[in-house]
C-alpha positions as semicolon CSV with decimal commas, in nm:
position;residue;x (nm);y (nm);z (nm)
1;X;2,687;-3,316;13,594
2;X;2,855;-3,199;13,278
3;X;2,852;-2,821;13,151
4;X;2,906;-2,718;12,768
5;X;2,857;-2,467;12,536
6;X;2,552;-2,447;12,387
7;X;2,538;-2,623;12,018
8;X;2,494;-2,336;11,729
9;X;2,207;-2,566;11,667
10;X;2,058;-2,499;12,021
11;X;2,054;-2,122;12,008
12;X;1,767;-2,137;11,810
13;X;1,558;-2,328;12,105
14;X;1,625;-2,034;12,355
15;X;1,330;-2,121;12,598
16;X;1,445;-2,524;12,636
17;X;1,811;-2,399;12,738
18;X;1,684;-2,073;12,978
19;X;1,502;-2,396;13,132
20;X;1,766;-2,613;13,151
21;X;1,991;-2,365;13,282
22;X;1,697;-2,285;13,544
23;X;1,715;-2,612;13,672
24;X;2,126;-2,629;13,718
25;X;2,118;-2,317;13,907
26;X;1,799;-2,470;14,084
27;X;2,038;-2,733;14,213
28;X;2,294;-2,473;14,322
29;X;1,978;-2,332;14,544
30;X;1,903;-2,669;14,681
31;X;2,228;-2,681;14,796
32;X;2,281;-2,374;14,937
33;X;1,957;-2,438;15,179
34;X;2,171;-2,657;15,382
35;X;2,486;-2,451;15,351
36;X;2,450;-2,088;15,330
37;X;2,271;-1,995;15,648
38;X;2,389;-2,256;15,851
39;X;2,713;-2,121;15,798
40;X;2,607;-1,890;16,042
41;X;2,367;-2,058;16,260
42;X;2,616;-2,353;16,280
43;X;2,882;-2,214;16,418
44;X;3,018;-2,251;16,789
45;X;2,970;-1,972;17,038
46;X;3,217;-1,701;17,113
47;X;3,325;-1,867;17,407
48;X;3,418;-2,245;17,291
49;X;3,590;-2,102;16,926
50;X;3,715;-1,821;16,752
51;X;3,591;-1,810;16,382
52;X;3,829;-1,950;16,149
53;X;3,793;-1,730;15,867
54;X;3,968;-1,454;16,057
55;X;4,299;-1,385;15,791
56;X;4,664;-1,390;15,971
57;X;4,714;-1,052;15,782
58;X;4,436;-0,793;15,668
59;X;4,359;-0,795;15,296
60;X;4,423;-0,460;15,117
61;X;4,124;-0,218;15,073
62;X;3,958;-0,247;14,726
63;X;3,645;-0,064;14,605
64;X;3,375;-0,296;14,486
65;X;3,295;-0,249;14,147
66;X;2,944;-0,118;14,159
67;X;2,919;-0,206;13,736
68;X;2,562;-0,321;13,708
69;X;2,546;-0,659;13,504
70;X;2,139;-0,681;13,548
71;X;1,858;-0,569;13,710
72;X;1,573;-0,757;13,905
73;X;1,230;-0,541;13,924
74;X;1,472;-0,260;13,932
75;X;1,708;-0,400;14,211
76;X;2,063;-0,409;14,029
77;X;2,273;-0,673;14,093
78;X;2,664;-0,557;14,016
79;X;3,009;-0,730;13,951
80;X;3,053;-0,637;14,305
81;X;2,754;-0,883;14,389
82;X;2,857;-1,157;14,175
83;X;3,280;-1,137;14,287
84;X;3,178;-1,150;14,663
85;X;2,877;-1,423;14,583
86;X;3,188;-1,628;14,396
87;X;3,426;-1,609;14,721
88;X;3,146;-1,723;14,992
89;X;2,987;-1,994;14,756
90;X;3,332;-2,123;14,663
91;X;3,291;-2,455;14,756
92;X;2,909;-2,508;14,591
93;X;3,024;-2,393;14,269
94;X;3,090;-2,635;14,003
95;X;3,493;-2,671;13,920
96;X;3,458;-2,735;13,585
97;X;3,295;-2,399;13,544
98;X;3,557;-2,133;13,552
99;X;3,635;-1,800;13,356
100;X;3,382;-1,580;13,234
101;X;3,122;-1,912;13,272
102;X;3,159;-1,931;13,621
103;X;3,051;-1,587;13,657
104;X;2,751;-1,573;13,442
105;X;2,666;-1,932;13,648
106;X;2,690;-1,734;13,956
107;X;2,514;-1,461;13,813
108;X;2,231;-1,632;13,710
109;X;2,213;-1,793;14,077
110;X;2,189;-1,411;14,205
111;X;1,907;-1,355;13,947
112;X;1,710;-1,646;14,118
113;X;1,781;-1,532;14,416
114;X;1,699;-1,160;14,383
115;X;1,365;-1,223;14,253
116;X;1,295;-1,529;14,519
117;X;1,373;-1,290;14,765
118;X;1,159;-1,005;14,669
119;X;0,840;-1,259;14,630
120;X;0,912;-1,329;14,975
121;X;0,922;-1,006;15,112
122;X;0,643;-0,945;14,929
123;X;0,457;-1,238;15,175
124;X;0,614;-1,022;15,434
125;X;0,869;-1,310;15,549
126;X;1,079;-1,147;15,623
127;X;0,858;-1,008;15,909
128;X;0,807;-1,321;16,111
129;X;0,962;-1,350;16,452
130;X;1,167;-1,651;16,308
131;X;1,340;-1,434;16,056
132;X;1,381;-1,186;16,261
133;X;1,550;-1,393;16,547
134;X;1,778;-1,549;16,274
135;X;1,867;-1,199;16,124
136;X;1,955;-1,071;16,482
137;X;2,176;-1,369;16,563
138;X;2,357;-1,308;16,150
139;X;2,402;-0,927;16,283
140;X;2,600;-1,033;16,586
141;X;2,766;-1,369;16,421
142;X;2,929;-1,117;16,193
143;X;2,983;-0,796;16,403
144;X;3,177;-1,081;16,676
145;X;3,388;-1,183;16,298
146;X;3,454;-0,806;16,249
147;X;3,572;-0,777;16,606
148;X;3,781;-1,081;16,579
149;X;3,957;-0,981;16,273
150;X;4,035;-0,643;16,375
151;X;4,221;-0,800;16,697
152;X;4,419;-1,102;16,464
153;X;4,504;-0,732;16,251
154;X;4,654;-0,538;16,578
155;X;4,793;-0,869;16,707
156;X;4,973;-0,962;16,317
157;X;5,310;-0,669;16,336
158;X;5,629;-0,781;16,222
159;X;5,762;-0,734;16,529
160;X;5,550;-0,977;16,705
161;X;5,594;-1,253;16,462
162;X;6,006;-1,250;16,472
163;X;5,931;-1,245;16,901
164;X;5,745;-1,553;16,903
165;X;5,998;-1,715;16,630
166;X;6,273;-1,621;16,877
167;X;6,090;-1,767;17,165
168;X;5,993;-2,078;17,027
169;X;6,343;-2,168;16,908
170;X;6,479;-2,096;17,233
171;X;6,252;-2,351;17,339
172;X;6,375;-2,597;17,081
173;X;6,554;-2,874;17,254
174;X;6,860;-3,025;16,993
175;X;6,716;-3,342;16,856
176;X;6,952;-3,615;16,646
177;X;6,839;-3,706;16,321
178;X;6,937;-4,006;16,112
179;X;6,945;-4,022;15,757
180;X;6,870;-4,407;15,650
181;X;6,801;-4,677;15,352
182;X;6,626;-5,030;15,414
183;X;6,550;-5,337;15,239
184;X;6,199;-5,458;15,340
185;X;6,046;-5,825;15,320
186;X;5,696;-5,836;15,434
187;X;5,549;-6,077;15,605
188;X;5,170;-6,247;15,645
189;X;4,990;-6,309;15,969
190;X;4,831;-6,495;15,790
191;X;5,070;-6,739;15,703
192;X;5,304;-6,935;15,978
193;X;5,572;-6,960;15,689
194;X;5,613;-6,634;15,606
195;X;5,777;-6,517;15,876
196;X;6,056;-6,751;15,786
197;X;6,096;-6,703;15,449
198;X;6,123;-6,293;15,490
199;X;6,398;-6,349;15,732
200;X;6,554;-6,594;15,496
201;X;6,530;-6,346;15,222
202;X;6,696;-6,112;15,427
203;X;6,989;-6,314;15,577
204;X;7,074;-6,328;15,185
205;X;7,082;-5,993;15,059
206;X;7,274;-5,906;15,446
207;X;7,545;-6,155;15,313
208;X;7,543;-6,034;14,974
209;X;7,601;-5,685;15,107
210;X;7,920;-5,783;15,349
211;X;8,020;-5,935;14,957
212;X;8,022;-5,552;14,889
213;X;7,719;-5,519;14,655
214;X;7,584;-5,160;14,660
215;X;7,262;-5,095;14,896
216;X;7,048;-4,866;14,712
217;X;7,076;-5,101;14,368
218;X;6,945;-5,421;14,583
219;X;6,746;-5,213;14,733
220;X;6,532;-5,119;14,413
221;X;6,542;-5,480;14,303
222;X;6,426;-5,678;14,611
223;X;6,283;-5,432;14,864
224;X;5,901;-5,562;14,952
225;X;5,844;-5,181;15,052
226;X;5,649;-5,010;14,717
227;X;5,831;-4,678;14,801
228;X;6,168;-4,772;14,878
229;X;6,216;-4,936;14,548
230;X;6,178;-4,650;14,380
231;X;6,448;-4,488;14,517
232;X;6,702;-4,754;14,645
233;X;6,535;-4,747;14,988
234;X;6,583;-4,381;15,121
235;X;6,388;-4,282;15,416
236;X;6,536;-3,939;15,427
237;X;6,658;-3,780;15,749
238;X;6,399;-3,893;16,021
239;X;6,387;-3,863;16,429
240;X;6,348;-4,159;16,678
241;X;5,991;-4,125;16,755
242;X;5,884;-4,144;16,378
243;X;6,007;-4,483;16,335
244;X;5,835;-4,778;16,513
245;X;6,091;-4,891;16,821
246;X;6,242;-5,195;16,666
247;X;6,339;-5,010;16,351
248;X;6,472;-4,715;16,559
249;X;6,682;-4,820;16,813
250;X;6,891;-4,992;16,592
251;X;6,906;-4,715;16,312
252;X;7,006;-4,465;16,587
253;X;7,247;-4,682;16,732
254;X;7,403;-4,776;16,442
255;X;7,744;-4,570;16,295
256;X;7,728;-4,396;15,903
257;X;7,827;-4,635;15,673
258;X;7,728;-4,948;15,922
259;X;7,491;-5,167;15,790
260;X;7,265;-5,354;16,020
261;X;7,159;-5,746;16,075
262;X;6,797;-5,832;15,972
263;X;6,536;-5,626;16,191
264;X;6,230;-5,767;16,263
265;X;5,914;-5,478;16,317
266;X;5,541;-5,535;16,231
267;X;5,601;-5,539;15,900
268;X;5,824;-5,759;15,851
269;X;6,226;-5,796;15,832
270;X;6,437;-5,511;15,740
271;X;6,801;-5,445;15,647
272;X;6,932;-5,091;15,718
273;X;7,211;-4,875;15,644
274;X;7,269;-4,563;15,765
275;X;7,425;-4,276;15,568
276;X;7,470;-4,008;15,797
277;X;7,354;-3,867;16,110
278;X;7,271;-3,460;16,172
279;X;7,109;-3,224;16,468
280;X;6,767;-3,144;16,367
281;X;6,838;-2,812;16,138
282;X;6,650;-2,480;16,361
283;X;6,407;-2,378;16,063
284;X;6,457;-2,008;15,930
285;X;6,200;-1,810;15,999
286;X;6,026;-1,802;15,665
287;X;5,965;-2,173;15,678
288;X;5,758;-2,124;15,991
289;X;5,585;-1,765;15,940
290;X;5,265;-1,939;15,824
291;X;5,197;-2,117;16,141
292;X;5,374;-1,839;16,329
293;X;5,084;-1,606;16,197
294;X;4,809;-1,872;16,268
295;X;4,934;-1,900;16,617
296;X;4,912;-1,553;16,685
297;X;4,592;-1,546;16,513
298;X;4,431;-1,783;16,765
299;X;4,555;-1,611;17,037
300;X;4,493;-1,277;16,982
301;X;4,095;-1,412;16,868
302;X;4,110;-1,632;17,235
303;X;4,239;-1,347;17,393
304;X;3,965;-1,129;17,265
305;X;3,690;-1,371;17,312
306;X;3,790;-1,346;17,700
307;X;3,845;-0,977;17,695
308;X;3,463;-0,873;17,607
309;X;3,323;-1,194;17,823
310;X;3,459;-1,094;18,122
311;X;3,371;-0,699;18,060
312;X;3,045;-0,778;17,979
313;X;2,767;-0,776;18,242
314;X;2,574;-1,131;18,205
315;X;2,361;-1,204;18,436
316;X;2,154;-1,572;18,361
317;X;1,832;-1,629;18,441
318;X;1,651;-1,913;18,617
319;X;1,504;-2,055;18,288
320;X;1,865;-2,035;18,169
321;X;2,054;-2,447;18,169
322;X;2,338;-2,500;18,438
323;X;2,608;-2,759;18,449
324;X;2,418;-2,989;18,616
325;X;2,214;-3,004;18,385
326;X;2,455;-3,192;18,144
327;X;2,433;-3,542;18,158
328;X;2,620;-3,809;17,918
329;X;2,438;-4,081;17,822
330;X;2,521;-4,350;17,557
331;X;2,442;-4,286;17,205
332;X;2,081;-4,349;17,065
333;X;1,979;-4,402;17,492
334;X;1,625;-4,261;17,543
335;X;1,621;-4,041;17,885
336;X;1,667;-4,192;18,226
337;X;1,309;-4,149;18,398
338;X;1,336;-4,016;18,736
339;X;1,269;-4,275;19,015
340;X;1,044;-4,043;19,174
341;X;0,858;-3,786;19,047
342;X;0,961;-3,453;19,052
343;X;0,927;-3,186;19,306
344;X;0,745;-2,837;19,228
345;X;0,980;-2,563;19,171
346;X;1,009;-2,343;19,452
């Protein structure tokens, strides 16, 4: 669906476009039925996953902006609202509204939703057991994200990220690397013949290299492989397990400057050269402080997690499902019946 700015000649029609803009945001609240609560009641328990939305580092304190952009029945809805409404409903917001659109889009949304909430409290829905339940389990889904986040906070110090940088480079075993080029003929399953006439293609350009031709040029004119001919062939630097086995036991075995005979692989026959071979370079530490942080993250949220479970006093009851309980049947299977029926409960 495509957003514009009103036509001068539209202004004059203000009740068709208040409808029509009704209806847009209308679609934003379908959407959000399915996404915003469930956001909540969707989510694993405390024991199986730590939230994901728990930052690496804490965000700095800012004061919300309490300006107030409208009123609903008297209840003001501020650029505070409509800022923190943008960040969770991020992903149902149209792209190609953005700027001071995609605000007054979002603020519109809170309008609807002010005044559909206030109709329902006036039906007292928000007194039902079912809401209430739901509200309970929203209080504790984000008082256990509070908790979470303050432990990824204590666990995210500067000292703690160079440790585990230090540790896991200890760990780092030296791995060879191989810088490489190839010239790639496909070949067809498909076809009995093409097998042949890839290898024959590449018994050619292997004896028009010993003739001294350069690599990368015949490379970009005959190489079968879309990416290679853009750039005479170059793999890069690579290690032995990200090359299928035929391909890679010759590359690594191979000298700089050797070039090989035609290798055969799944996808067909290849000629390599080698350029140069390295040690896998250690990275610094600012290449790897983003997953150093959401390492730590996860642990410090798994550690938690186990911390309050096992201080915490639970005690199940007899209505409450055991292990046994669990049974795996195939997909779409009704229920076993039992082959006799069952006993009482004691």
């Amino acid at each position: 669906m495509n957003f514009h700015r009103p036509h001068p000649e539209t202004l004059s029609a203000p009740k068709a476009q208040n409808r029509r803009a009704g209806l847009v945001r209308a679609g934003l609240v379908a959407a959000l039925m399915g996404v915003a609560m469930p956001a909540f009641a969707q989510t694993a328990p405390a024991t199986t996953a730590a939230p994901a939305a728990a930052a690496p580092a804490a965000a700095p304190v800012v004061q919300a902006d309490d300006t107030v952009l409208a009123t609903v029945n008297g209840a003001p809805i501020t650029r505070g609202d409509v800022k923190a409404a943008t960040e969770e409903l991020a992903q149902n917001l149209p792209q190609q509204i953005q700027g001071a659109a995609r605000d007054e889009y979002v603020l519109g949304f809170l309008i609807d939703l002010t005044a559909m909430a206030q109709a329902a409290e006036a039906q007292k829905l928000d007194q039902t057991p079912d809401f209430q339940q739901q509200m309970a389990f929203i209080r504790k889904r984000l008082l256990m994200q509070a908790a979470l986040e303050q432990a990824t906070k204590a666990a995210m110090t500067d000292e703690a990220l160079k440790k585990t940088y230090e540790e896991a480079i200890k760990q780092q075993q030296p791995e060879e690397e191989v810088h490489a080029r190839h010239i790639l003929f496909l070949t067809d399953p498909a076809k009995k013949e093409s097998d042949a006439e890839a290898k024959k293609k590449a018994d050619e350009v292997e004896a028009r290299l010993k003739k001294g031709e350069d690599f990368a040029k015949l490379a970009s004119e005959l190489s079968e492989d879309p990416a290679g001919k853009k750039d005479g062939g170059d793999l890069g630097f690579f290690a032995k397990d990200q090359m299928v086995p035929e391909f890679a036991d010759v590359a690594f075995a191979m000298k700089p400057g050797e070039i090989s005979k035609p290798v055969k692989t799944q996808f067909g026959w290849h000629v390599i050269k080698v350029e140069e071979k390295r040690q896998k370079p250690v990275p610094t530490f600012d290449e790897v402080k983003p997953q150093i942080q959401q390492f730590l993250a996860q642990k410090a949220q798994a550690e938690a997690v186990q911390k309050f479970r096992e201080s915490a006093k639970v005690e199940k009851t007899a209505a409450a499902p055991s292990p046994a309980d669990l049974t795996t049947q195939p997909a779409g299977a009704a229920p076993a019946a039992p082959a006799t029926a069952p006993k009482p409960a004691q």
